[in-house]
Each structure stands twice: as C-alpha cells, then as structure tokens.
C-alpha positions in Angstrom: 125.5 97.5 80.7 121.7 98.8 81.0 120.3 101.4 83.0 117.9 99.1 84.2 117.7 96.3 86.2 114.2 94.6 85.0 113.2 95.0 81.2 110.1 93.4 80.5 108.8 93.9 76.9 105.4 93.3 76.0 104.6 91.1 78.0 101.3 88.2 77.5 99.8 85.6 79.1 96.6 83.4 78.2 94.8 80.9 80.8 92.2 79.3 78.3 90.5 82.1 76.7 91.2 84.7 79.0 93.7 87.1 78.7 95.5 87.6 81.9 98.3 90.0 80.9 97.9 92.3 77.8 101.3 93.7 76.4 102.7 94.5 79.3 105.9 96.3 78.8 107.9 97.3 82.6 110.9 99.4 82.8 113.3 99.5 85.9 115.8 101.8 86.8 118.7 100.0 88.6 118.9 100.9 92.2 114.7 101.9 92.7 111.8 101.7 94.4 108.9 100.9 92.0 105.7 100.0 92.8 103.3 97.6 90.4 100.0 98.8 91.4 96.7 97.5 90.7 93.2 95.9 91.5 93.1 92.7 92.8 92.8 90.5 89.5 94.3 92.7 87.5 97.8 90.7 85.9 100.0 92.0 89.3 101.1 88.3 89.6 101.1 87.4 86.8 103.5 89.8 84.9 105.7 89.6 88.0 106.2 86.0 87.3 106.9 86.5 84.0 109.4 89.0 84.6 111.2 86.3 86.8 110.6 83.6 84.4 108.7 81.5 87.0 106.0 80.9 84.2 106.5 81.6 80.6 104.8 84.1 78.4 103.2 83.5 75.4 103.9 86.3 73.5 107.2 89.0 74.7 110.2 88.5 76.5 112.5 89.5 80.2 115.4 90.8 80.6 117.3 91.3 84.0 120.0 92.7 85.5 122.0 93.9 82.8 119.9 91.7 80.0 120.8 88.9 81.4 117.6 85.4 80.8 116.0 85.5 83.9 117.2 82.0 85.1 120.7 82.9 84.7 120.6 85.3 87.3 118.4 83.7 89.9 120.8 83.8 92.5 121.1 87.4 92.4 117.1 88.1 93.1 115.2 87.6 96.2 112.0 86.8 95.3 108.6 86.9 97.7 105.6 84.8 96.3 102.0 85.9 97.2 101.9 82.4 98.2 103.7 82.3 101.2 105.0 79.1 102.7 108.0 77.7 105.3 108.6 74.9 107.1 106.6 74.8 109.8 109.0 72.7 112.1 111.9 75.0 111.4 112.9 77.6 113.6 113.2 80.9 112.5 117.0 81.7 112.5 116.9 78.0 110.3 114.5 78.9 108.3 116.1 81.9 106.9 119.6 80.5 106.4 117.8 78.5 104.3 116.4 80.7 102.2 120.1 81.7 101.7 121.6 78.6 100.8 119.1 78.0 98.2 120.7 81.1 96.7 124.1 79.8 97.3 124.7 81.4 100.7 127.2 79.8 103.2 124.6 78.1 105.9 126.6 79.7 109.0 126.9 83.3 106.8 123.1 82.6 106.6 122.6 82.0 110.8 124.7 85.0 111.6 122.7 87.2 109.1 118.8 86.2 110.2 120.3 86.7 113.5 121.6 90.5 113.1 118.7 91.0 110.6 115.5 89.4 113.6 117.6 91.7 115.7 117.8 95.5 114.0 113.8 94.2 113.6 112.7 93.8 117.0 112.4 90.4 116.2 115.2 88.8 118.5 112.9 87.3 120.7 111.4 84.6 118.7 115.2 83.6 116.6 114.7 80.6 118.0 111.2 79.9 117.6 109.2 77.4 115.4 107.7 78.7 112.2 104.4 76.6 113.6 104.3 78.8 116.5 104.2 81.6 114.9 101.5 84.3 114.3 100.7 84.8 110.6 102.5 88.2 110.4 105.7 86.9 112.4 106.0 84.4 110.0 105.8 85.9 107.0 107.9 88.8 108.5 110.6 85.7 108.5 110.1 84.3 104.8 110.7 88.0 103.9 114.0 88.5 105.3 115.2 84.9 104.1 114.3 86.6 100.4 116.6 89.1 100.9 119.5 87.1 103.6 121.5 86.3 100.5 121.9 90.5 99.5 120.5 90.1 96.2 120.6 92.9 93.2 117.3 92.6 92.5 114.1 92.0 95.1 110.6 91.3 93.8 107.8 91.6 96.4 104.0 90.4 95.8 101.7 92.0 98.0 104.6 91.9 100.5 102.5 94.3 103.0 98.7 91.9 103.2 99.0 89.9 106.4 100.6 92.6 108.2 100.0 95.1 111.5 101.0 98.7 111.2 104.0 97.7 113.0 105.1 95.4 110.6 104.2 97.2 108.1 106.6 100.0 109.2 109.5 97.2 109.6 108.7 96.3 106.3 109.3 99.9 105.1 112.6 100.6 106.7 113.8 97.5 105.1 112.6 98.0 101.4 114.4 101.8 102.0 117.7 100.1 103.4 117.9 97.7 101.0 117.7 100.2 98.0 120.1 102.3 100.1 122.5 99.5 99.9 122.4 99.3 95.7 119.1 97.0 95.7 116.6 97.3 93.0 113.1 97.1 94.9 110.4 95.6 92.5 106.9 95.0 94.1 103.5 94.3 94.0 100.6 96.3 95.8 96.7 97.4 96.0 97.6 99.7 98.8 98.4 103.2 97.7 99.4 104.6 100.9 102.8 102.4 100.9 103.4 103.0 97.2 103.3 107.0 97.9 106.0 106.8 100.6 108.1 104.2 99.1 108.2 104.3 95.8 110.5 106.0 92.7 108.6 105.1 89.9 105.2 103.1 89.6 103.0 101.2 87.1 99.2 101.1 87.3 98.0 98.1 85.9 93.8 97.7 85.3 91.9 94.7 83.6 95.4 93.3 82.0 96.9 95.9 80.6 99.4 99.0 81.5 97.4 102.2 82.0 100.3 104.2 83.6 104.0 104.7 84.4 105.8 107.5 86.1 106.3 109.4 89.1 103.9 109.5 92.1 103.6 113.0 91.5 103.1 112.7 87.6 100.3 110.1 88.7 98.6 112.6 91.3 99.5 115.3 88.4 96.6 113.7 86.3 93.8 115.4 88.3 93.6 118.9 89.3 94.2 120.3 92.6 92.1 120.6 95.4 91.2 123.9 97.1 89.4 124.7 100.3 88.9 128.6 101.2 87.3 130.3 104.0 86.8 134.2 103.0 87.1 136.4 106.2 84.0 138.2 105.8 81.1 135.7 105.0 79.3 138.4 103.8 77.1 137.6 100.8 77.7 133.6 99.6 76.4 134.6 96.0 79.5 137.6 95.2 81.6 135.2 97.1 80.9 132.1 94.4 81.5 135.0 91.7 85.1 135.2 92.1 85.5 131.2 92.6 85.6 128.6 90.1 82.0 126.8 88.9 81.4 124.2 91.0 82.7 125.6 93.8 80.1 124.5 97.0 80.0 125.7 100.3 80.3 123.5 103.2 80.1 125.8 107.1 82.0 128.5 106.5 84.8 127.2 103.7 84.3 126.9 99.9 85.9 123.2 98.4 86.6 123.3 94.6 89.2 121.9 91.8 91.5 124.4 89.8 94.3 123.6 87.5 98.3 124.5 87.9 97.7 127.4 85.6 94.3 128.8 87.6 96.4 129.1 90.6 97.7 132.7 90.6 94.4 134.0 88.3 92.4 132.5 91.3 94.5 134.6 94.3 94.4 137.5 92.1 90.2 137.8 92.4 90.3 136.3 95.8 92.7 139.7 96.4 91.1 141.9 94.7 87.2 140.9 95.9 87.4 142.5 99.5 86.2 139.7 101.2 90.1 138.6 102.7 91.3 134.9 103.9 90.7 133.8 106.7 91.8 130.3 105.4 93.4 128.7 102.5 95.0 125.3 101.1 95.6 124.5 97.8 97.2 120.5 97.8 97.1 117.4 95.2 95.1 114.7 95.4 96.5 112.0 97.0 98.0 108.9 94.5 94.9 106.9 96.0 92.8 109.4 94.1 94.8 109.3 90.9 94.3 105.0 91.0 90.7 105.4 91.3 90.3 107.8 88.6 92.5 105.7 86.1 90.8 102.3 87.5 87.3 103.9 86.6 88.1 105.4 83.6 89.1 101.8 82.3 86.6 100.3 83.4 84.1 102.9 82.2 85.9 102.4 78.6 85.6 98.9 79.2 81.8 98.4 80.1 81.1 100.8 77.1 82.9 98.7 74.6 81.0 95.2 76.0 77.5 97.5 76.1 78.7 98.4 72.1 79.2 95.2 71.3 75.6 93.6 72.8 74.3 96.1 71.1 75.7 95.1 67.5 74.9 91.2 68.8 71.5 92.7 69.4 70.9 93.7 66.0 72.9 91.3 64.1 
C-alpha cells in the first residue's frame, strides 16, 4: 500500500503545438492538505485533470489511491471542476444527493447528509431552494458539498475559493480542514496564496508548464531571506547607525528596513549590542509565501524571456 494518495509521474500534455504541461511529476501524502499553486495559464487544470484521468496525457502516467488507474477509483474522489455547473431547476438539498448517487451514494443517505452538511454551514435557510435562485457563491457553495456528500478518500479542488465572499471563503476552510481531519486527502488548485499558507501541508508551484517547486510553506518562504525592521533608541547619527547594519539597509522615519540571512541573525544583534545606540524596536519575520511565488514566478519568467531574446538573437544573425 503507498504512502501516498496521488502519484503523478511526469506528466505532459500538448494542444497543437503548445505545450500545456511539461513533465509534471506530483507527489501526495495520504491524509494532506496540498496546494497546486500557480499563475493563471500556467498547466493548474490541466495536470489536475490528468491526475484524475478526465483527459489523457501524452506522455507519463497517474496513479491513485494506493496505485490504483484513476478510473477504477472514481467513486472514491470528489472532484470540483473549474467549470462549475448544476441543475438549475433542482433544489439544493436535491442537487447534492445527486452528486452522491453519481458516486454510488444511497439517494435518502444523500438528502439527510446535504441537509446536516447546509446546516453545520449556515446554509439551512436556502435547503430548499432552487439552484436558479441562487447567488453565484451560494451555488457553488452547493456543487462543493455534493463533491464531497459521498465522503470520498480523495478530494480535488480547482480554484475551489474564485466566486467567493470572505464568508464563504472561511466555510470553505473549515471544511477542507474537517475533511482532512476525517482521513481525506485534500488536492487543490489555487492563484491565491493567502489560503494556501493557512491550509496547506505541502505545495507545488507551477509557472509556464512546468514544476518549479515542492515542499513546505516554510521551505517555500525559506527561499528568500528574512526581513528586518529596526528602530535604534537613540537616533543619533544615521551614518554610524548604517555601519553596524547590513548594505542596503534604508531608513524610512525613524526605523531601518533590510534583508539578513538565518546565519546573520545573531552576528547582526551582537553589533546592534555592542554599538550603544539600544532598541527601541525590533522584528525579524519571513516573507510571506506570496512573496516566495513572486520571486519563483519572476525568476522563470526572467529565465524564460532571456532564452526567447537568445534565440531572436541567433535568428537575427542566421
């Protein structure tokens, strides 16, 4: 039996020409939260479907659950498309049970469920209401608990957060942590990084096609150096005051901003110490994962735009 519940091994996908998906290889630990991060355009959708086996790769394969072929396991994945889409006619308690019984969940099983689930959501008011009268977030609030209704091992989410107010948004939250609390393994989709940092185990970054980076949030943030803000006691003279800081460091009122890396931590306190001019302020914090994304987006795309310049270039004098 594997540690994981998604194995996705070099995964690639062609439309035409282009190259949507480059080698994209996606680990899973069972029982997770990990995030697929990445610009819009990027191959988000597209490797997700591949993982499922929604569309076929052309080149690398899926495993899931255990190694299991993706279509052999369908029923134990809930699945949320970017695309969404219900009914319209149906009402909401309906709509969700199904959801369920296209998974092979017993239709009353499936009533009692979207009931208890609309209801531990603040959502008991509209059980019996029509998809078409709906607000955009409602709704897609309901397509996401029928993808889960049937308590599947595995849940795949694209962009399941775009659509929605802050208060959905934090409903949505609560459920992605309950459902991992229950044994779930939580696999989705985002360009937000603020949901990714408090939700997610693991992540992948994923920039014009291809992987640029798996681990931790903190191994992500880890990639730049920290960020310092210090306000001396006495003001004094700003010049011996820069002396004792890193290069770079720049003054802004009465508090110096500056980078330093892990190891410049307790080198920097000792001078700050030691130069008589006391703190009157301090905080030394990482950058926040949006911060990391940027500067791994960029340096693609700077690595990118060189290589197209490079080749013009040997066009040019072809």
């Amino acid at each position: 039996m594997s540690d994981f519940s998604v194995e996705a091994t070099r995964l690639t996908k062609y439309f035409g020409d282009y190259k949507a998906v480059d080698h994209v290889s996606l680990a899973v630990p069972a029982g997770c939260i990990y995030g697929v991060l990445g610009p819009n355009g990027a191959g988000k959708t597209t490797s997700l479907r591949m993982t499922l086996g929604i569309i076929d790769p052309d080149e690398g394969m899926s495993r899931l659950l255990g190694g299991h072929k993706p279509q052999s396991v369908r029923s134990r994945i809930g699945y949320l498309p970017e695309e969404r889409g219900l009914y319209p006619g149906m009402k909401a308690r309906e709509a969700i049970a199904f959801m369920g019984a296209l998974r092979g969940l017993d239709w009353s099983e499936g009533r009692r469920r979207a009931a208890t689930f609309m209801t531990e959501l603040g959502l008991e008011r509209v059980i019996d209401t029509k998809i078409r009268k709906m607000s955009k977030g409602m709704a897609q609030m309901i397509q996401l608990i029928g993808s889960i209704v049937h308590a599947p091992d595995l849940i795949v989410l694209d962009e399941p957060f775009s659509g929605l107010d802050p208060v959905n948004q934090e409903r949505l939250e609560m459920l992605v942590r309950r459902e991992r609390d229950r044994g779930a393994t939580i696999l989705f989709s985002t360009h937000v990084m603020a949901h990714a940092e408090r939700l997610c185990d693991r992540i992948a970054i994923i920039a014009r096609s291809q992987r640029r980076f798996e681990g931790t949030v903190d191994e992500a943030r880890a990639l730049l150096p920290m960020q310092v803000r210090y306000t001396p006691r006495d003001q004094g003279d700003p010049a011996a005051i820069a002396a004792n800081l890193p290069a770079g460091a720049e003054r802004h009122d009465d508090a110096w901003h500056f980078t330093i890396e892990d190891s410049d931590v307790e080198p920097l306190l000792a001078r700050i110490t030691a130069s008589g001019h006391g703190v009157a302020g301090l905080s030394i914090s990482r950058p926040a994962l949006h911060d990391a994304f940027v500067h791994i987006v960029r340096q693609v795309d700077a690595s990118f735009d060189a290589d197209a310049a490079g080749d013009a270039i040997e066009e040019a004098s072809a």
